[in-house]
BAZAMI-404016 format. One record per residue (C-alpha): residue number from 1; residue in one letter; chain; x negated, y negated, z. Coordinates in Angstrom, 2 decimals. Each point is the difference from the previous one (the first is absolute). Layout:
N
<NUM, "a", "A", <X, Y, Z>>,
...
//
This chain:
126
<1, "x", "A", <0.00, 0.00, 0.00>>,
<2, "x", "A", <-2.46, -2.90, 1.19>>,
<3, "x", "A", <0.21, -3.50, 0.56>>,
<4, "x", "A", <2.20, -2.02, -2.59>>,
<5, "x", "A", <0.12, -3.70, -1.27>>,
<6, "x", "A", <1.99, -2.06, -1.88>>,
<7, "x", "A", <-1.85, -2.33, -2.60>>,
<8, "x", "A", <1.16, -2.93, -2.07>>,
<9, "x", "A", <-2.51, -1.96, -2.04>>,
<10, "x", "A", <0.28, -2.84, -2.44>>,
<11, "x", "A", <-2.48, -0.72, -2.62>>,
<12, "x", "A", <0.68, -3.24, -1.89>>,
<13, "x", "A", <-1.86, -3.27, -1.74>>,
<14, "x", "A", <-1.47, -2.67, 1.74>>,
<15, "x", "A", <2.51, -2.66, -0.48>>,
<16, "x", "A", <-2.89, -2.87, -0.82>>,
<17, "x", "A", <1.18, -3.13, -1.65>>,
<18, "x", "A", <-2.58, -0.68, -1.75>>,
<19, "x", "A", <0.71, -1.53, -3.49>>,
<20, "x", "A", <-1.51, 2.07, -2.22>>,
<21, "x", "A", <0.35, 3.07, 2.02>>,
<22, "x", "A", <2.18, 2.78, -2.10>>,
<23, "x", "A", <3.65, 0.28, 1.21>>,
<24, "x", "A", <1.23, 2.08, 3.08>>,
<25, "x", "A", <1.22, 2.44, -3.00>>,
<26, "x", "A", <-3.02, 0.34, -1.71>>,
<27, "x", "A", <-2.05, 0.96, 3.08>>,
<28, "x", "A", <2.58, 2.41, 1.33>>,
<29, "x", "A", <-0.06, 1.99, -3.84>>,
<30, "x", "A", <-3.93, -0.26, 0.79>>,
<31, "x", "A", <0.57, 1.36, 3.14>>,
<32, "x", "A", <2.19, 2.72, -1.43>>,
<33, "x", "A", <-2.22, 0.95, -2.58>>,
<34, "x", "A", <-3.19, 0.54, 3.05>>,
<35, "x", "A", <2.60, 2.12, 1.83>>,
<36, "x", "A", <0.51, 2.68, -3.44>>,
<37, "x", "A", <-4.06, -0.69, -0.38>>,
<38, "x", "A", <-2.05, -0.33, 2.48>>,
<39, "x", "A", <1.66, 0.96, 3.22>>,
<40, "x", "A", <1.91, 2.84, -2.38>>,
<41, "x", "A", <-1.45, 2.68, 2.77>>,
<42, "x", "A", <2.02, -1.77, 2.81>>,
<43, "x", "A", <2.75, -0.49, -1.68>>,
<44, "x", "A", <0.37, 3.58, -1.22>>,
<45, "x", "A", <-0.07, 0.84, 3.32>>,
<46, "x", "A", <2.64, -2.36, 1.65>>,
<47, "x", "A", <1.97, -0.19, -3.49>>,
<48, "x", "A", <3.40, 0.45, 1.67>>,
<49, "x", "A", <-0.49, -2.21, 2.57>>,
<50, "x", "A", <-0.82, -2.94, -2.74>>,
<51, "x", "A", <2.20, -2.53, -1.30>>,
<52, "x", "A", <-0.83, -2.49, -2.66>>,
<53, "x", "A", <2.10, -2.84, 1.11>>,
<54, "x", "A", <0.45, -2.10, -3.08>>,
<55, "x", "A", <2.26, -2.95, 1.97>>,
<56, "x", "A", <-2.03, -0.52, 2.74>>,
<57, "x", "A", <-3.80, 1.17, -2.16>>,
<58, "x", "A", <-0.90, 2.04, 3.18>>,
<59, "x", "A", <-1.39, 3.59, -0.19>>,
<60, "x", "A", <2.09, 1.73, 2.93>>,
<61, "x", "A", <-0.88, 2.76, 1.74>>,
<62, "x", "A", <2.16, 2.01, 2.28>>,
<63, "x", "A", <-1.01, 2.69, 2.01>>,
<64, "x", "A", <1.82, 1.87, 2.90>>,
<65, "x", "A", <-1.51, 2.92, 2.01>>,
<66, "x", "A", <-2.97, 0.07, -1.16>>,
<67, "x", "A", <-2.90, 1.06, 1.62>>,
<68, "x", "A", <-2.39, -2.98, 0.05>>,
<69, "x", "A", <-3.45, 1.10, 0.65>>,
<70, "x", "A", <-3.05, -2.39, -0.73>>,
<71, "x", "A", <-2.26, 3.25, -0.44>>,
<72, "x", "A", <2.88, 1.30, -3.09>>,
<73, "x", "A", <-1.64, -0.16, -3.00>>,
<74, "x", "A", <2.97, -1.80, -1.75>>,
<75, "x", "A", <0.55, -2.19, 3.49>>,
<76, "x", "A", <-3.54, -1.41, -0.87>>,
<77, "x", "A", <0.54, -0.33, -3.66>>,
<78, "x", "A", <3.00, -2.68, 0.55>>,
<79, "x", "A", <-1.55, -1.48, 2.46>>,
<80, "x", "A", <-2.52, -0.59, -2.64>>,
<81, "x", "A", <1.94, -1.06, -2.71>>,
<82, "x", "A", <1.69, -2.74, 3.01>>,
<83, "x", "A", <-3.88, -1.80, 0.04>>,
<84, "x", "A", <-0.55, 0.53, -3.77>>,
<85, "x", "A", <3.16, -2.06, -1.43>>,
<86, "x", "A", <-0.79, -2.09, 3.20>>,
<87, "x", "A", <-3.18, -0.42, -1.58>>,
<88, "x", "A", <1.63, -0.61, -3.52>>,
<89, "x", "A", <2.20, -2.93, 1.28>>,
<90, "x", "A", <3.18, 2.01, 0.88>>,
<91, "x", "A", <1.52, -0.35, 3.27>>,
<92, "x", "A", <1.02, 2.62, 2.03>>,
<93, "x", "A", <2.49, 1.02, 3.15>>,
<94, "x", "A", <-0.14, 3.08, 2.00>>,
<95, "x", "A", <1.81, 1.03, 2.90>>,
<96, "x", "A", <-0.35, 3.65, 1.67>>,
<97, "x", "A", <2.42, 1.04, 2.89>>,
<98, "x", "A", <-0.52, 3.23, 1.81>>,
<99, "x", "A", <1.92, 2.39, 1.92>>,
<100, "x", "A", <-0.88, -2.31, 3.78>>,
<101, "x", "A", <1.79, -3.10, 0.66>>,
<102, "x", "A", <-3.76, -1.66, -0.03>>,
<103, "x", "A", <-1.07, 1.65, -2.65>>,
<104, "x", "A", <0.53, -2.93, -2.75>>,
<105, "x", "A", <-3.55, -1.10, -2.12>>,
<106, "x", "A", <0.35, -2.73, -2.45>>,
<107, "x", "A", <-2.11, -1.62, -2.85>>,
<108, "x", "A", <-0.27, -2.17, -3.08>>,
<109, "x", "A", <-2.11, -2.13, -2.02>>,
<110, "x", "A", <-0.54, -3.65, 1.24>>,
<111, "x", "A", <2.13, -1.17, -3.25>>,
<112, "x", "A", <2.85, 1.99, 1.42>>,
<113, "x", "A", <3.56, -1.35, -0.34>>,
<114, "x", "A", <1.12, 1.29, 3.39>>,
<115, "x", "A", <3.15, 2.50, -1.64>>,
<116, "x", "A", <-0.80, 2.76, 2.14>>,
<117, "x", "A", <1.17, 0.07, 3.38>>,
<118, "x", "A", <1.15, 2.55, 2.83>>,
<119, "x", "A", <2.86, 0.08, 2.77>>,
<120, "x", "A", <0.70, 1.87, 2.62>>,
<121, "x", "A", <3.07, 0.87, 1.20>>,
<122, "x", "A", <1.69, 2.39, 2.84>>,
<123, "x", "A", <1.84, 3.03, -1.03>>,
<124, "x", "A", <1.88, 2.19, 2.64>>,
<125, "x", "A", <0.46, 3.92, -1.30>>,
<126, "x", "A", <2.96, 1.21, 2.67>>,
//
């Protein structure tokens, strides 16, 4: 069984406004086309969990019960591909919640938009 975590993770342009800077558009199809290229191994591997959201130009990842291990081979890969397009001039959200109420790791780029978020909230099982 193991430990389990739910993931969500946005990958989007830096929104710069910069006037001869390509569009929001253009960098998310730029974006889209590193994600079938260069990180192809990653997303291979997290495929279902990946949505190309075309309205908002994010990359979305969704992930629940997992098991999140920073040794996992494909754990280290994305976490890889996170500094790389952080590297490229994407930005980048990523929240982790695990199976303890303290359990909660969050991180992004310093261009980050802030979309990502968590809340807690009380549940009673009787």
């Amino acid at each position: 069984m193991g430990y389990r975590s739910n993931i969500r993770c946005l990958i989007y342009p830096t929104n710069t406004e910069i006037g001869d800077a390509p569009s929001l558009g253009d960098n998310y199809h730029a974006l889209v086309l590193l994600m079938n290229t260069t990180f192809k191994d990653v997303v291979d591997e997290f495929s279902g969990e990946m949505t190309l959201d075309e309205k908002h130009h994010v990359v979305d990842f969704a992930m629940d019960g997992v098991k999140w291990y920073e040794s996992y081979p494909e754990v280290k890969a994305f976490e890889r591909m996170l500094r790389d397009v952080e590297e490229l001039g994407f930005s980048y959200e990523f929240i982790r919640v695990g199976e303890e109420s303290d359990d909660i790791e969050h991180k992004a780029s310093e261009s980050s938009t802030g979309y990502l978020n968590t809340r807690t909230e009380i549940t009673c099982y009787f």
